[in-house]
C-alpha positions as CSV (number, residue, x, y, z in Angstrom):
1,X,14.3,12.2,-32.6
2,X,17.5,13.4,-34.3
3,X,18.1,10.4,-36.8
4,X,20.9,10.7,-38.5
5,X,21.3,6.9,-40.3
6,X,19.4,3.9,-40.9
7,X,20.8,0.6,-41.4
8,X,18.0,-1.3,-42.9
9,X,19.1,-4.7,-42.3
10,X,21.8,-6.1,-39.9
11,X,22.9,-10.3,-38.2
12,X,25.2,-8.1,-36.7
13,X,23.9,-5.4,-34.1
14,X,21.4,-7.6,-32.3
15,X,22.5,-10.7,-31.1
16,X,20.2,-13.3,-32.6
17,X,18.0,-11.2,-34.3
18,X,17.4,-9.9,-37.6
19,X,17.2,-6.3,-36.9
20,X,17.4,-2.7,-38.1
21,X,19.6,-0.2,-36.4
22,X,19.3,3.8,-36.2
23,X,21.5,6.0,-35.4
24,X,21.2,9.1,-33.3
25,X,23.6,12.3,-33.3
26,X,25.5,13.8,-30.7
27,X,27.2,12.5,-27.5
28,X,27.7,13.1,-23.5
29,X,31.1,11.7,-24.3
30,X,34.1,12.6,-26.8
31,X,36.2,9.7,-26.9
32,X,39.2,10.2,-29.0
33,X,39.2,6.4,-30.6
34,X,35.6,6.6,-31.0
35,X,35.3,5.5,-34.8
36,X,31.9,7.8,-35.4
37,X,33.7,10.8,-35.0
38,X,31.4,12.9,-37.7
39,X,28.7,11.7,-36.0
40,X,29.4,12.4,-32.2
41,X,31.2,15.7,-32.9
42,X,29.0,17.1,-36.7
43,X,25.5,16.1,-36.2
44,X,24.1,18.9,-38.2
45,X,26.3,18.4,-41.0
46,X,24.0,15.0,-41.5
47,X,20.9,14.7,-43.2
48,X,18.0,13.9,-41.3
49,X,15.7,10.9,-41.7
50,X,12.3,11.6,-40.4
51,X,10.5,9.3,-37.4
52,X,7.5,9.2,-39.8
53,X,10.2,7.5,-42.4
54,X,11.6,5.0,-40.1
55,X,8.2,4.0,-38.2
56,X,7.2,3.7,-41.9
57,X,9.7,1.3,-43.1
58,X,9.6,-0.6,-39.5
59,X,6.4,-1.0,-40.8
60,X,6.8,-2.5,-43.9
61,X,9.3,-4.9,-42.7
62,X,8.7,-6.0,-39.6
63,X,7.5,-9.7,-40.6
64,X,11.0,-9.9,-42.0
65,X,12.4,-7.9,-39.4
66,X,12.4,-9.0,-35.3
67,X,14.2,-5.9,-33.5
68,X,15.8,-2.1,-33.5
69,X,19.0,-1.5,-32.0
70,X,19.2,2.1,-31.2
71,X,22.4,3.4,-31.0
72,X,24.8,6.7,-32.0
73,X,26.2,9.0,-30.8
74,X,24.1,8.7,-27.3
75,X,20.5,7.8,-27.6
76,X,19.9,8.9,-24.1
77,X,20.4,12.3,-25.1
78,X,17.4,12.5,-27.2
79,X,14.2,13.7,-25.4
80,X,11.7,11.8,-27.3
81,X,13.5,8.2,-27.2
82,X,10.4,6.8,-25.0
83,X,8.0,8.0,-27.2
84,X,10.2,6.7,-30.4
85,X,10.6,3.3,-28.5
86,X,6.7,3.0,-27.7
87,X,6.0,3.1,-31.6
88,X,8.6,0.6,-32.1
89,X,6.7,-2.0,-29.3
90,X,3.7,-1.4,-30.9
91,X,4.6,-3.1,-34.3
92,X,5.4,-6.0,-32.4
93,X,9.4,-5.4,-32.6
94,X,12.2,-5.8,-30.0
95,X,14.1,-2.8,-28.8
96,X,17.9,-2.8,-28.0
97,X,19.7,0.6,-26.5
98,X,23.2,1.3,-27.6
99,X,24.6,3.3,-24.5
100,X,27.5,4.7,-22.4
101,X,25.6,4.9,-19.3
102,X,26.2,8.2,-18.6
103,X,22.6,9.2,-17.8
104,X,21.4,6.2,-15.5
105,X,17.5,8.0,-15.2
106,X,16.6,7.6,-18.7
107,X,18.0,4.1,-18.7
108,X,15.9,3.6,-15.1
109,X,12.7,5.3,-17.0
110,X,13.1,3.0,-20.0
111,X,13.9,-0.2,-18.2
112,X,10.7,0.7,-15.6
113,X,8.3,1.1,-18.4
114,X,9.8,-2.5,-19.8
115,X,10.4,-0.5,-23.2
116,X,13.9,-1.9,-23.4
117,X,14.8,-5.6,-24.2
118,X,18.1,-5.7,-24.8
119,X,20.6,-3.3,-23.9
120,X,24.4,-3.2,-24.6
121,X,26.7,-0.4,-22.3
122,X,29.8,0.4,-22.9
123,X,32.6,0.3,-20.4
124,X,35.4,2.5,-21.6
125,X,38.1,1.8,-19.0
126,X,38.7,1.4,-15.1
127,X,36.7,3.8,-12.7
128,X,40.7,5.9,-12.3
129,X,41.1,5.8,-16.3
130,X,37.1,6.8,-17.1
131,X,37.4,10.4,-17.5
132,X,40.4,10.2,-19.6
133,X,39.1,7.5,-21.7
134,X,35.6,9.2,-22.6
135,X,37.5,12.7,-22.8
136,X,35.4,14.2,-19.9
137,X,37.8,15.9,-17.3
138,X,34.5,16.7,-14.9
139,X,33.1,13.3,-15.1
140,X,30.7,11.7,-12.4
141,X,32.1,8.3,-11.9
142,X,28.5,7.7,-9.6
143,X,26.3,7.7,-13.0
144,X,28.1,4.8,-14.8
145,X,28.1,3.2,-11.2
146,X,24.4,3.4,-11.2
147,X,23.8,2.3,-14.6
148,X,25.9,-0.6,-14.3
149,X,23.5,-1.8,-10.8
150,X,20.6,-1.1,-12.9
151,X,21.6,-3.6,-15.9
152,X,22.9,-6.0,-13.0
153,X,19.4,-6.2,-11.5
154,X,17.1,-5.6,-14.6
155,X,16.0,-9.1,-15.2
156,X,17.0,-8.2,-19.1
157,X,19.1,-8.8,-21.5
158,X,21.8,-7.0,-21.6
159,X,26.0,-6.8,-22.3
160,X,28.7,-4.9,-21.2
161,X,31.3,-4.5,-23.8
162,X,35.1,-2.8,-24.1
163,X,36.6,-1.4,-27.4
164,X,40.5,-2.0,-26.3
165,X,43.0,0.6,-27.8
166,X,46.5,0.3,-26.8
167,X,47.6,3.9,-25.4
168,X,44.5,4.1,-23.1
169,X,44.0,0.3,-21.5
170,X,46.8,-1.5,-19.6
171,X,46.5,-4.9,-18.1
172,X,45.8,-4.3,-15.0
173,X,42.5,-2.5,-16.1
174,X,40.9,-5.6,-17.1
175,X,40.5,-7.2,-13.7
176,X,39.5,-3.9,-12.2
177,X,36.8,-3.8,-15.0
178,X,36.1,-7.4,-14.0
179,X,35.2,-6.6,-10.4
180,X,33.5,-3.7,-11.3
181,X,30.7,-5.7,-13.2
182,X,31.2,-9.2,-11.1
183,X,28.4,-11.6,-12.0
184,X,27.7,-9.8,-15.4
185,X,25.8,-11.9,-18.1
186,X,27.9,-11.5,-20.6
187,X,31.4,-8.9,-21.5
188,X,33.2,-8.6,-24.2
189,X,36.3,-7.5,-25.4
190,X,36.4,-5.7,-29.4
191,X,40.0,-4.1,-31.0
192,X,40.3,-1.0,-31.5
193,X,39.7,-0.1,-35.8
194,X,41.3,2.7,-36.9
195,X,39.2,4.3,-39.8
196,X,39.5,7.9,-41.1
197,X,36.5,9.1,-39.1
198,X,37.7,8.6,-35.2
199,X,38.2,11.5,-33.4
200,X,41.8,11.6,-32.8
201,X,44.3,9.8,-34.4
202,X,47.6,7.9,-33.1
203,X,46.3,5.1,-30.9
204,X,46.6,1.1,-32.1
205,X,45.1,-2.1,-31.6
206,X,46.9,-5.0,-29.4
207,X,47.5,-7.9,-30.8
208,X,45.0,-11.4,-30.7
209,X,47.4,-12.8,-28.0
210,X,47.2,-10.0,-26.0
211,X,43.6,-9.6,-25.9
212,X,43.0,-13.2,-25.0
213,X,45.3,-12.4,-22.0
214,X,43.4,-9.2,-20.8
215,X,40.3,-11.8,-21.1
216,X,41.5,-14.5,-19.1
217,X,41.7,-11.4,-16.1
218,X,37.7,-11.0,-16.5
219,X,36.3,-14.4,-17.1
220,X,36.6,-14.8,-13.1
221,X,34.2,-12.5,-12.4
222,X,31.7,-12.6,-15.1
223,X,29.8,-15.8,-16.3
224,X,30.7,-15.3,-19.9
225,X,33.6,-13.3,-21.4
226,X,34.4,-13.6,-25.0
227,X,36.7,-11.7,-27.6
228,X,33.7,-9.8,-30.4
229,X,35.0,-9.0,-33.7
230,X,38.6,-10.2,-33.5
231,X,39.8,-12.3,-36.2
C-alpha cells in the first residue's frame, strides 16, 4: 500500500464513528476542482508511512477507535487494498472505501469478500458532463454505471455524494443525477472549497440558496438527500 497520510482521529470521515482515515496516492481521475491536487497529481513527492506503522497504531487504538475510512487519491488503484483491509477486520475495526467508481471489479471483489462496511462514491456530474468533470476525454461511462448497481444492491452501507462547483454543474444535472441513482440510501450535496492545492484554479462555489434548489431536484428520487458541509 502507497500511504501517503494518516489522520489519526476523525467525527468527521465516518458517519457515526470514531475513526481514523488513510490516505492513498494517485488517481484514475484528474479533476480540476479536486482539492488534493498534490496528492492525485505528486505522489512521490510525499513521504511514505509504512503498513507495518499504520496496522501498528490501529493497534494501539482500536478500543478508542471503531473504523478506517480509506480514501485518496483512488484506493482502488492500489494492488494490495484487500490484503490492507483483511488486517484492518482482524482487529475488530470497520472499513469504509473512499471511491470514484471507476474500477467497479475491485469494488465487486471487496464487497464479495464482505471486506467493506461502508462505502462512500462520488458522483462527479451527469453521465453527458462525466468525462469533462473527472478530466478523462476517453472515459467508460459503463464502469461508474456498474459501480453505482453494485452499491444499489450491496445490502451495505453506503453514500453517494456530489462536490458542486459552479462552471461544471448546471441545474438541470441534478435531476439527471437523481435518476441515475433512484432509490439511493442516502446523497449528498458538498460546495466546492477553493484551497491553494486544487488542481486548476478559476471555478466557485454556488450560493446556500442555490444548492438547496439543485437538492430539492434529487430528493424525488432518493430516500434521503441532504446538503454536507454547507454552512
Amino acid at each position: 500500500m502507497q500511504i501517503h497520510g494518516l489522520n489519526k482521529t476523525t467525527l468527521l470521515d465516518y458517519p457515526e464513528h470514531v475513526a481514523a482515515t488513510v490516505f492513498t496516492g494517485g488517481c484514475n481521475f484528474c479533476c480540476p476542482f479536486c482539492h488534493n491536487g498534490d496528492l492525485v497529481l505528486h505522489p512521490g513527492e510525499f513521504p511514505v508511512i509504512s503498513e507495518e506503522e499504520v496496522i501498528a497504531f490501529l493497534k494501539k487504538r482500536k478500543n478508542i477507535l471503531s473504523g478506517v475510512c480509506i480514501t485518496g487519491g483512488e484506493p482502488t488503484l492500489q494492488p494490495d487494498l484487500a490484503d490492507f483491509i483483511r488486517k484492518i477486520k482482524e482487529l475488530g475495526l470497520l472499513v469504509k472505501l473512499d471511491t470514484n467508481g471507476y474500477r467497479p471489479g475491485v469494488l465487486q471483489g471487496l464487497l464479495k469478500e464482505k471486506l467493506l462496511d461502508y462505502v462512500a462514491m462520488d458522483l462527479k456530474n451527469s453521465r453527458e458532463k462525466y468525462a469533462l468533470t473527472v478530466g478523462k476525454p476517453d472515459l467508460e461511462i459503463e464502469k461508474l454505471e456498474e459501480s453505482v448497481d453494485l452499491l444499489l444492491h450491496s445490502g451495505i452501507a453506503y453514500e453517494f455524494r456530489t462536490t458542486v462547483v459552479k462552471g461544471l454543474h448546471e441545474e438541470e444535472d441534478f435531476a439527471k443525477m437523481g435518476q441515475w441513482i433512484e432509490w439511493a440510501e442516502a446523497y449528498y450535496l458538498q460546495s466546492y472549497r477553493d484551497n491553494e492545492n486544487v488542481i486548476k484554479k478559476g471555478y466557485s462555489a454556488f450560493e446556500k440558496e442555490e444548492l438547496e434548489s439543485f437538492l430539492q431536484l434529487v430528493k424525488p428520487y432518493v430516500k434521503k438527500a441532504e446538503l454536507r458541509g454547507v454552512e
